[in-house]
N, C-alpha and C positions, 0 to 999 in steps of 0.2 A: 504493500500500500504506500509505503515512503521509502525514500532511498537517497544517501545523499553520498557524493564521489567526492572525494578529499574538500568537501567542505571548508573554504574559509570566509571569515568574515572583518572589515575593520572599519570602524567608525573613523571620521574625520574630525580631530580636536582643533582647537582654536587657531592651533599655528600651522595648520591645517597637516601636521603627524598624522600619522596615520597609526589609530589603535590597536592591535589586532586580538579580536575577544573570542572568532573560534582558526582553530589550527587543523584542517586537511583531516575532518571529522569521515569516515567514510561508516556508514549505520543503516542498517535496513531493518523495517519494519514490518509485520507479517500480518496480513488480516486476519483478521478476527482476536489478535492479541490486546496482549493489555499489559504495557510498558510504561513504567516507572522511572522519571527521570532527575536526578539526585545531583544536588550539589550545592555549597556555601552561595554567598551574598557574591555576586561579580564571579562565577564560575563560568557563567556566558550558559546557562541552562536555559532560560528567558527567549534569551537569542537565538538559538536554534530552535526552538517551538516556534516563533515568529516567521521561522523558514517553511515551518511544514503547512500554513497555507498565502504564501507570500508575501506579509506583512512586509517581510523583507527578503532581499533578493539577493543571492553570494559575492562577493566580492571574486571569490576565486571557487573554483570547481561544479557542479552540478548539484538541484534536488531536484528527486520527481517524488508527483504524488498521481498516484496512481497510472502510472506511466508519463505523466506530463509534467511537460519542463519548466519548474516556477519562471526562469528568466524568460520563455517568450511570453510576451503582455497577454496574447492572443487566447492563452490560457487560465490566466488573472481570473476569469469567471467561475471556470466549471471548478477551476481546484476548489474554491473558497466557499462556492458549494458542497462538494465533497469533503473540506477537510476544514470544520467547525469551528471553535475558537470561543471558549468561557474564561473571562479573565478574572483578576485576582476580586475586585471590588463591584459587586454585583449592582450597585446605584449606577454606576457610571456603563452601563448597560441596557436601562430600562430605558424606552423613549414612548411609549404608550400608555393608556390614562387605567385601561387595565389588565389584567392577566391574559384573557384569551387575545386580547388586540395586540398584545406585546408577541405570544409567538404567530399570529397572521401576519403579524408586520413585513417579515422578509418574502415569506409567498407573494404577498401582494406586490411586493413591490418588481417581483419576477413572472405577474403575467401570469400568476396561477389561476383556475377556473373558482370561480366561487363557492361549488359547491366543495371541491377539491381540497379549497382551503381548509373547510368547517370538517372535513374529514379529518384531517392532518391535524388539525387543532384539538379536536375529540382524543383524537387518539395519541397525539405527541402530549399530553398533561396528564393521561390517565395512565401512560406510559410511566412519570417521573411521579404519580400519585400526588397531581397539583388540581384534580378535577372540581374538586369542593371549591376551590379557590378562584374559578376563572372569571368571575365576573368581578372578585376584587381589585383595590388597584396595590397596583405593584410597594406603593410606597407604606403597605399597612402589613407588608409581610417582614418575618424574621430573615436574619441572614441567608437562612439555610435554604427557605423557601423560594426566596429569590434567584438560590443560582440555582436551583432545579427547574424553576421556570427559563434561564436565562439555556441550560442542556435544551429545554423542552423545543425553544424558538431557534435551536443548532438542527436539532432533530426532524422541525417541519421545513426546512429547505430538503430533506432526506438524501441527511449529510449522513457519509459512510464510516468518516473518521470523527472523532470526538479528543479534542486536544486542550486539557485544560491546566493555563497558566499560572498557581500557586491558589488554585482558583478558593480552597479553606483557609488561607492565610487571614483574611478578617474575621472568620465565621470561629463559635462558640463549639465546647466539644461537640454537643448536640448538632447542631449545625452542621459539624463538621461530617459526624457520622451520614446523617441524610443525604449527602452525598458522595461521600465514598459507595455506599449500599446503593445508592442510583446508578453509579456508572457501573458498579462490577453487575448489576441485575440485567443492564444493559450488553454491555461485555456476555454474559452468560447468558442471555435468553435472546436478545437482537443481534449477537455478532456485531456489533458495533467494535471497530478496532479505536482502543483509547491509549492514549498518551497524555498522562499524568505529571508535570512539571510541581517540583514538590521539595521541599528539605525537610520532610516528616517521616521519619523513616516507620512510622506505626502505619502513615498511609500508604508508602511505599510496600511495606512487607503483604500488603493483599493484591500485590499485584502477581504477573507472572515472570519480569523479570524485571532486573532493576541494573540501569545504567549511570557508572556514576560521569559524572566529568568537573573535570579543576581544571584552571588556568586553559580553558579554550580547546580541551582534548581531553578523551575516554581515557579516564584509568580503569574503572572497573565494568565491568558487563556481565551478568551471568543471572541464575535466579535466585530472588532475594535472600533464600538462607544462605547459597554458597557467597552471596556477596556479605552479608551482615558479620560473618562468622568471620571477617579478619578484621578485629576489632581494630587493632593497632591501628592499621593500615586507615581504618575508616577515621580512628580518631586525629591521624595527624592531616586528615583532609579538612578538617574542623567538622567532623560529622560527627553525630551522633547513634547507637544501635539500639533495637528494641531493647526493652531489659530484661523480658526472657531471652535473649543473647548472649548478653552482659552477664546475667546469672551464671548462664551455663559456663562462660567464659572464665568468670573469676572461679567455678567451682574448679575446674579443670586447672587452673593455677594452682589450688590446695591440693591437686593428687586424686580429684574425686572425676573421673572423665566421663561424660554425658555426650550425646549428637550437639552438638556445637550447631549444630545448623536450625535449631528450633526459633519459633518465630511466635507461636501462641503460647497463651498461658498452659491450655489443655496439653500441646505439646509435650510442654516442660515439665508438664506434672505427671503424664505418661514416662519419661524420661526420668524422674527420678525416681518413679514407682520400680523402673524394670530395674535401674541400681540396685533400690534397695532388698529386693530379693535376690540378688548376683550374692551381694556381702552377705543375705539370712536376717537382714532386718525386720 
């Protein structure tokens, strides 16, 4: 579904230097997946998501998305239809007075049939479970409900990719949850392939795999427990790991060795149960 070929990218500073924020990135992405993308404040994570529906455009080497090439303009359309975009701060999103008007907005503005619409809207809200809500207006919902409306109105352009920008970063645990559980529902029942831009490693660990990147290029890539479980590694990135990770990590420092690779609590607690009948506890 995405695929970028040495990838670079560099902003223009005032003295007009040239920044360089990614470095000859080469990363393919698989439909129907669900990819987790990791990394500190200025790691250039931001910055490549903005590739994967042309926000922005390479400085140096190739993206496609879905086989088309962001640089020609001539494709500008269909990607950004296919390839979504929920950002961090769900206000600055809203431009309709209410719910169901907010996800008809982009059909409409593409010529879709009218009745067409009212399908797509039916069923893009009752999809993210916004249905009760649609004739509210947007500015009376919680964090959470907003960017499930804000998936909903990605959704009725029937967009394939789902790509979201730090998008729980202002949102409440609560919040938070309702939408992790939105897009993996989606992931797992619509084949929606999603890409998660995130430095949460708890949101990360539900995905299926997780990539990390520093300084403009992939250090790590693999799936989330083989990535989590090198703690070290993760913490001189400035990152943090779940803490059933951390647990099992520091137990294995004291001598007591568990799967290193656990991610849930049940996991961990499965893991220590089978220890403690190895020792007769």
């Amino acid at each position: 579904m995405i695929e970028t070929q040495k990838l670079s990218f560099a902003y223009r500073a005032d003295d007009n230097a040239r920044e360089n924020v990614l470095k000859e990135i080469n990363l393919k992405i698989d439909k129907g997946s669900f990819t987790a993308v990791l990394g500190r404040n200025g790691s250039g994570k931001s910055t490549l998501a903005k590739h994967f529906n042309a926000i922005l455009l390479p400085s140096g080497g190739k993206v496609y998305v879905n086989g088309m090439d962001t640089s020609d303009g001539k494709n500008t359309f269909r990607i950004r239809q296919s390839a979504g975009m929920v950002f961090q701060n769900p206000d600055n999103q809203m431009v309709a007075a209410s719910v169901e008007d907010e996800v008809a907005f982009a059909p409409e503005n593409l010529g879709v049939d009218p009745k067409e619409i009212r399908r797509r809207v039916d069923e893009c809200l009752e999809t993210v479970g916004m249905t009760k809500f649609a004739l509210s207006a947007p500015s009376n919902l919680s964090g959470g409900q907003k960017q499930r409306v804000a998936i909903a109105a990605v959704l009725a352009m029937n967009s394939e990719i789902l790509i979201l920008d730090e998008s729980t970063a202002m949102l409440d645990p609560k919040g938070r949850r309702e939408v992790i559980e939105t897009i993996k529902r989606l992931n797992s029942e619509k084949g929606i392939t999603v890409v998660l831009i995130t430095h949460r490693m708890d949101e990360a660990a539900e995905a299926q795999r997780a990539v990390v990147i520093d300084n403009g290029e992939i250090v790590l890539d693999g799936a989330p427990g083989d990535v989590f479980c090198r703690v070290e590694e993760l913490k001189s990135l400035g990152l943090d790991v779940p803490q059933v990770t951390l647990l099992a990590y520091e137990l294995g420092k004291r001598g007591i060795e568990i799967n290193k690779s656990v991610l849930t609590v049940d996991e961990c607690f499965a893991e220590l149960i089978k220890k403690a009948s190895e020792v007769g506890i």
